[in-house]
Every structure is written in structure tokens, then in C-alpha cells.
N, C-alpha and C positions, 0 to 999 in steps of 0.2 A: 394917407390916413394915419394919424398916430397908434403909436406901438399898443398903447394902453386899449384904445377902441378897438385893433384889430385882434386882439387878443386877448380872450374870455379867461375867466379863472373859474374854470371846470370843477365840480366838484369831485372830491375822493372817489376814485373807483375802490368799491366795495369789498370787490375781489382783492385788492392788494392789503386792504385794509383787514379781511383775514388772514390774508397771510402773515401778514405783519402782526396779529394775536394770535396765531395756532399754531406757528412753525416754532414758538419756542416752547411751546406746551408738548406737541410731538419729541422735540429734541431731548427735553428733560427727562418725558416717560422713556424714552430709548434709552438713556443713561441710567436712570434706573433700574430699567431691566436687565443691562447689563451687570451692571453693581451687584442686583439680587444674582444674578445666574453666576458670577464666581464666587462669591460670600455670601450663601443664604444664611441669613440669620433672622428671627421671631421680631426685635426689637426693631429693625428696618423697615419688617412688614408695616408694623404696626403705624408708620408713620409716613407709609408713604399717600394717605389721604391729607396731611398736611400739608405734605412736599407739594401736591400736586395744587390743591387749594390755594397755597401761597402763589404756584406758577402763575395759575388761571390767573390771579387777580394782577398781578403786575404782567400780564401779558393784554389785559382787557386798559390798564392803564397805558402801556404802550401803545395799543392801539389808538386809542382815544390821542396824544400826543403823535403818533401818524399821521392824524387824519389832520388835524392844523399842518405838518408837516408837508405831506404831502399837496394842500391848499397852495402853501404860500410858494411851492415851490417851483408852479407856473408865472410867479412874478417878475417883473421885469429885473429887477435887480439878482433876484437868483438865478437869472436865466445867464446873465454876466458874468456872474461867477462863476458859473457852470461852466460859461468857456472858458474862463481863464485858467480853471481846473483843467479841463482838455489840453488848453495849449501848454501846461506846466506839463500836463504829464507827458504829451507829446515829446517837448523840450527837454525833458527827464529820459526817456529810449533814446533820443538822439545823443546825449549826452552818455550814456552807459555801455551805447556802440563805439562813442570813439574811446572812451574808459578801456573797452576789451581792445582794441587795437591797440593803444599803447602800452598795452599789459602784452599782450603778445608779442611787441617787437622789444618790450625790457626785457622778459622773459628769454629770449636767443638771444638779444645785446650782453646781459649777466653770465649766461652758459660760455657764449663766443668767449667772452673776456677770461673764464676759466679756461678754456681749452688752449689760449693763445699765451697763458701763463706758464703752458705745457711744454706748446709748438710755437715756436716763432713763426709770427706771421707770413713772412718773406718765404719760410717752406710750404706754408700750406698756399700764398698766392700763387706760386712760381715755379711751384715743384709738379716734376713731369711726369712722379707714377704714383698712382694711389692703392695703397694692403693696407691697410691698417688691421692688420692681419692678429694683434693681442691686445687683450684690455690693461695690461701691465701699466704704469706709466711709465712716460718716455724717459727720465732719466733713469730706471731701474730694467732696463731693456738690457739683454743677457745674451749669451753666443747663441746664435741661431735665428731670435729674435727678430724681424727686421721691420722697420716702424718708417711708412710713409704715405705723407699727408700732402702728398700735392694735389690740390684742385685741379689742374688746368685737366685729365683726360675725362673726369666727370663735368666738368664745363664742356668741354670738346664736345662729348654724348650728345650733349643738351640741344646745344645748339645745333647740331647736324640733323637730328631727330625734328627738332621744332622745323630746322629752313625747308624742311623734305616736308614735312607737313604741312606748313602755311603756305611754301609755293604751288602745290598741289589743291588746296582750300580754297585759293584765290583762283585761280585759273579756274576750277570745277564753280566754284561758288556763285562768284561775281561774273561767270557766263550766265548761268541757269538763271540769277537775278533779273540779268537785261532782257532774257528773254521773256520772262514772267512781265516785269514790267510794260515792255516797250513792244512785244512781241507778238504775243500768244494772247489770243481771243477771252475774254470773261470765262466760260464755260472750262477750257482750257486751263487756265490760271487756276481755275475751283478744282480742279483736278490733281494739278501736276506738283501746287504747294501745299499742300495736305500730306503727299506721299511722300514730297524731299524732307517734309519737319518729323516726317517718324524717326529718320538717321538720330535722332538728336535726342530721342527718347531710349534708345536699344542702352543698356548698359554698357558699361567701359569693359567687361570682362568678357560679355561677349566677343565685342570685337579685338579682344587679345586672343580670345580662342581661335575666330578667322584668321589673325596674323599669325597665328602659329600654326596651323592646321593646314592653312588652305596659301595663304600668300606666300611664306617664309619657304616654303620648301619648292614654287612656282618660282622664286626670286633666286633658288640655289641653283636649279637648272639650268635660269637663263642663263648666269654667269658660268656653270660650267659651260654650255653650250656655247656662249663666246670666248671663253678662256679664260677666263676673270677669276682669281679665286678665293672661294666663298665660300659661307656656313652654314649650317641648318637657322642659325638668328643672326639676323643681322639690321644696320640700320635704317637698309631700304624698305623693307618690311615692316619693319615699326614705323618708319615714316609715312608710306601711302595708306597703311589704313587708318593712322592718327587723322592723315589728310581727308578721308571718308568721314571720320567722324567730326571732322568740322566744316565740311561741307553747309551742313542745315544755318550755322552760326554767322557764316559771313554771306547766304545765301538769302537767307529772313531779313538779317539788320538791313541791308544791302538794298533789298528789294523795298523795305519801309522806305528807305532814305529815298530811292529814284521817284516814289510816289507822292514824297513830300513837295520834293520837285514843283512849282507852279507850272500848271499848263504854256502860261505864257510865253514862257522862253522857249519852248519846244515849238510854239504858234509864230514866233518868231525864228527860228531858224529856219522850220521852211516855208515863213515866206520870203527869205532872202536866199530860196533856192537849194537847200540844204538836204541830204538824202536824211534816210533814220540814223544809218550807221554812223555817217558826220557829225549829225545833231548827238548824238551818241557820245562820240568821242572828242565835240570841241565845246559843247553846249553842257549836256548832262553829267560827265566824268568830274570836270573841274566844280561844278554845283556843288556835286552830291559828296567832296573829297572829305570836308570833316566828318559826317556819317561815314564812311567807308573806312575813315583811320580808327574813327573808333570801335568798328566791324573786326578788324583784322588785328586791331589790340588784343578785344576778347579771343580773338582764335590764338595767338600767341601767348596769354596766360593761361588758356586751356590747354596749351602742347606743353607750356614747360611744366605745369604742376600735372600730368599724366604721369601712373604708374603700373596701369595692371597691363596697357599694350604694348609698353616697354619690358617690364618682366618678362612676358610672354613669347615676346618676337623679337627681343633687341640683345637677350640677354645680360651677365653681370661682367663683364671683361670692361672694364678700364683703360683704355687703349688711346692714342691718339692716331685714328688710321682715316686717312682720305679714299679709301676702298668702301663706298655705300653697301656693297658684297658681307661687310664683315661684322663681327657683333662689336656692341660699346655700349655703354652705360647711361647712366642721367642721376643728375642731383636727387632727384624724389626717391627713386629704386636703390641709390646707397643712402639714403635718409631712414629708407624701410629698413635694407640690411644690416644696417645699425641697431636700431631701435629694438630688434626682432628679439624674443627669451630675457633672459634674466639678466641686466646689465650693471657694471656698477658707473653708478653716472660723476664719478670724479677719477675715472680715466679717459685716456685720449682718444679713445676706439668710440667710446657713447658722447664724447661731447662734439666729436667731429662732424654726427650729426645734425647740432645746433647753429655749428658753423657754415654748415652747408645750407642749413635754411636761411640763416643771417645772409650769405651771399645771395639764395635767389633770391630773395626780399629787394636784396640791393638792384639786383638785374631789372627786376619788375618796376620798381621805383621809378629806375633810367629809362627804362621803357614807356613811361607812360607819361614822364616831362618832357619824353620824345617827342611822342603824341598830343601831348598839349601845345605846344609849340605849332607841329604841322598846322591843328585845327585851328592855332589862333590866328596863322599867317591865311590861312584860305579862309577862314569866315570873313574876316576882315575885306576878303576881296569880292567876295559872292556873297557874303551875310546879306 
């Protein structure tokens, strides 16, 4: 049926077409009355039956031009426009998202390049202990003074805090998945994913308060009790409850993925004799691996930009220690302790924290060309 037959040109709703004459008559008297209520004067009075007279009548004319407006603008050509207006402005958000990203990565690119006009780079890549303990600058540093920017024991933090977390994530997550999936009854399933996705809602500071409260001082005794020795924070502690809180993340994506999965190939393996756990592990794992990379991406950008269960439970030492026992730091938590009171941002103590976001930036980056890669090597094979 053509466009034109199946679509009538309606005439003005009425309703709009008041509006469109009284909401500027309203608007005016509002302005007026405010006008009289700071400056009463006799002479305003006097004129605001004109004011208003003049409103009415180009308000009665607006309307009148509404109402052809509003006719013509069920026509088919206005209706084209109208989308192309959506899709511009669409295309305009999309465009102002990526405008703020690359404002935010000039923004630490300009700062980094300060900072490194400071510090040479090769100390802040290389160097194995991090104080940056004055906001002085580095050339004007005095007896006593001692100025050091090495990354590598706040890299160290990070990554130890993230491995202890995502390996905990993955193991907890991507079980309870398979079993939701492949496992546990409808009835069951309505149950048990409902109550793993609240993890995901609890705030981040609660669970620093548990790592500090309840797990950190559970994790000091173990280690005294085996000999190990350890602290009231440390990185085991920040790790396994980071790893709790991203249980829900690779546990949801996870379990979507197994269910995209087509029946078929599961109808296939066992009719070639296949248990579940098989089909499982030679059928479904390999299927489901680009959802799965991109699972365990999001819990790895959720562990490295974490800060309040690191504060909490990891505390601020700077250290490069293979003792999970002991405390250590993270890029976010010296990016806080930077940032923190009243700084002056052309010394090396406030820019070091721009440099430190410039590098995870970097990390994330690497991270996720990682992950483009894994996905584009296995879609290609299971796609």
C-alpha cells in the first residue's frame, strides 16, 4: 500500500494547539509578575493590559501558524526529515563521546609531558621505589628532601591485586555460569541468578569495609598460623574480596554467552556419545571463548581501576613484595593520594598523578588489542 494511502493527515489536536497559544501568555504574566514584585512601580502597572493584549494576540497568531504546522508535519516528506534530524543528532552524541575521549587522553598526554620535563622518563619507567614524598620541584630538591618516581612497585600493586582477583572471578564466576547454564533446573536458575547479580549491585566501599574488617585480619592469622609473615592489609585480602566483587560480572556475561550457544551443537555432541562435562569442555568452552574474553576483559578493567577495597584492605606501601601476606599499593590509590587537599599542579608530586593515569590508560589499551586478537582468532573458527 503506498505510504501516502496508508497514512492520513490527522488533523491538529487541539490540546497542543493550546498550548502552543497559552504557554506564552502564562510565561509572560510570570515575568511580569516577577518584574512588578522587585520594582513595583505605578507606570508598569499601568501597562500591563497592553503587555498582555499585545501577548494574547501574537499568541492567537502563533497558534493559528501551529496548526498549519503542525498539519503538515504528518507529511511524508517532514516525516524524512524528521529522521534525518534523529540520525544527525544521533551521529552528533556519538560524535561528542568520542570528542570527550580524546579530550581526556590530551588532557594526561599534556600533563604526562609536563611531568616528564621534570622526571625523566627512564626514572619514572624503571625506577624501583615510589615517595614522592614533596611537591617542591625535582631540580630545587634540598638536603633531606628525597624525590622518587619509580612506577614499577605501584605497577607491581596492580597487577598482583588484579591476578588475585580475576583468578578468583574466573574460577568462582565461570563455574556458577556452567552450572546456571547447562545444569540447574529453570526453577532453580530463577533463583540462584537473581541472588549471584545482587554481588554486583552492593557498593565498592562496602566491600572494603569486609576486606578490612572481616577478611584482612582472617588472612593475618592464617599466615601467622603457617609462619608467613603478614599484616593487618595486605594483598591477599584486597584480592579475594575484589574477586567477590566480580564474581556477578564474568558470572552474567558468561552465562549469556553459554546460552547464545545454538542447541545444536550441544544435540550434536551427544549424539556422538559425549557426557555434559565433555560437551562442556570440547564443544561449549571453545564456542563460547570470544564472549568469555570479553567477560574477563570487564573484570580486569574493573580490578585495575578499583580503589576504595584497595585503600581499605591493601593499604599505601609501595613495595615490590611476592609475600600475598603483605600490604602494597595500586595506580588508582596513589592517583587518589596525589590528587588529595590542595596541590600545586606544576610540581612533580601532583603531575605524577597524570602520569600514572597516562600509563594505565596504556595497560588498558594493551589489554584490550589483547583481547581483540584472542576474539578475532576464535570467532573466525566457531563464528
Amino acid at each position: 500500500m503506498p505510504f501516502s494511502a496508508s497514512v492520513q493527515k490527522p488533523l491538529p489536536n487541539w490540546k497542543n494547539l493550546a498550548l502552543c497559544a497559552f504557554l506564552p501568555i502564562g510565561f509572560a504574566l510570570l515575568l511580569i509578575s516577577y518584574i512588578m514584585m522587585l520594582a513595583p512601580n505605578q507606570s508598569l502597572s499601568g501597562r500591563i493590559g497592553a503587555i498582555t493584549l499585545t501577548i494574547l494576540v501574537l499568541s492567537l497568531l502563533f497558534a493559528l501558524l501551529s496548526r498549519f504546522a503542525l498539519r503538515n508535519f504528518f507529511e511524508k516528506k517532514i516525516r524524512l526529515n524528521y529522521e534525518r534530524m534523529i540520525l544527525a543528532i544521533l551521529f552528533l552524541c556519538s560524535f561528542i563521546a568520542v570528542l570527550t575521549t580524546i579530550g581526556i587522553v590530551l588532557s594526561l598526554i599534556f600533563e604526562a609531558i609536563a611531568f616528564f620535563k621534570q622526571i625523566p622518563i627512564t626514572d619514572f619507567l624503571f625506577g624501583l621505589e615510589w615517595s614522592p614524598q614533596s611537591a617542591f620541584h625535582y631540580k630545587e630538591k634540598t638536603a633531606g628532601v628525597d624525590f622518587k618516581f619509580g612506577a614499577i612497585p605501584v605497577i607491581f600493586g596492580t597487577l598482583a591485586i588484579t591476578f588475585i582477583a580475576v583468578v578468583m572471578a574466573i574460577f568462582f564466576g565461570l563455574s556458577s555460569a556452567i552450572y546456571l547454564s547447562e545444569y540447574a533446573s529453570p526453577r532453580g536458575r530463577a533463583i540462584l541468578k537473581p541472588i549471584l547479580e545482587i554481588l554486583a549491585g552492593i557498593p565498592t566501599v562496602v566491600y572494603g569495609f569486609f576486606a578490612a574488617l572481616t577478611v584482612a585480619p582472617i588472612i593475618k592469622d592464617i599466615g601467622t598460623f603457617l609462619g608467613i609473615e603478614s599484616s593487618a592489609e595486605s594483598a591477599l585480602a584486597a584480592g579475594i574480596v575484589m574477586g567477590i566483587m566480580l564474581i556477578p560480572f564474568i558470572s552474567s556475561l558468561s552465562d549469556d554467552v553459554f546460552n547464545a550457544i545454538p542447541q545444536s551443537l550441544r544435540d550434536a555432541s551427544y549424539a556422538m556419545g559425549a557426557t555434559t562435562s565433555e560437551t562442556i569442555i570440547l564443544v561449549l568452552l571453545p564456542a563460547a571463548m570470544p564472549g568469555l574474553v570479553g567477560a574477563v576483559l570487564l573484570a580486569i578493567s574493573r580490578a585495575i581501576g578499583e580503589t576504595m577495597i584497595v585503600v581499605m584492605a591493601a593499604g599505601l606501601a609501595a613495595q615490590i613484595n611476592f609475600n600475598p601476606f603483605q600490604a602494597v599499593t595500586t595506580v588508582t590509590v596513589q592517583i587518589v593520594s596525589l590528587l588529595v587537599g590542595d596541590q600545586e599542579f606544576d610540581s612533580p608530586k601532583t603531575l605524577a598523578a597524570f602520569a600514572l593515569g597516562l600509563l594505565l590508560f596504556i595497560i588498558t589499551l594493551f589489554l584490550n588489542i589483547i583481547a581483540l586478537m584472542i576474539r578475532k582468532k576464535f570467532t573466525r573458527n566457531y563464528g
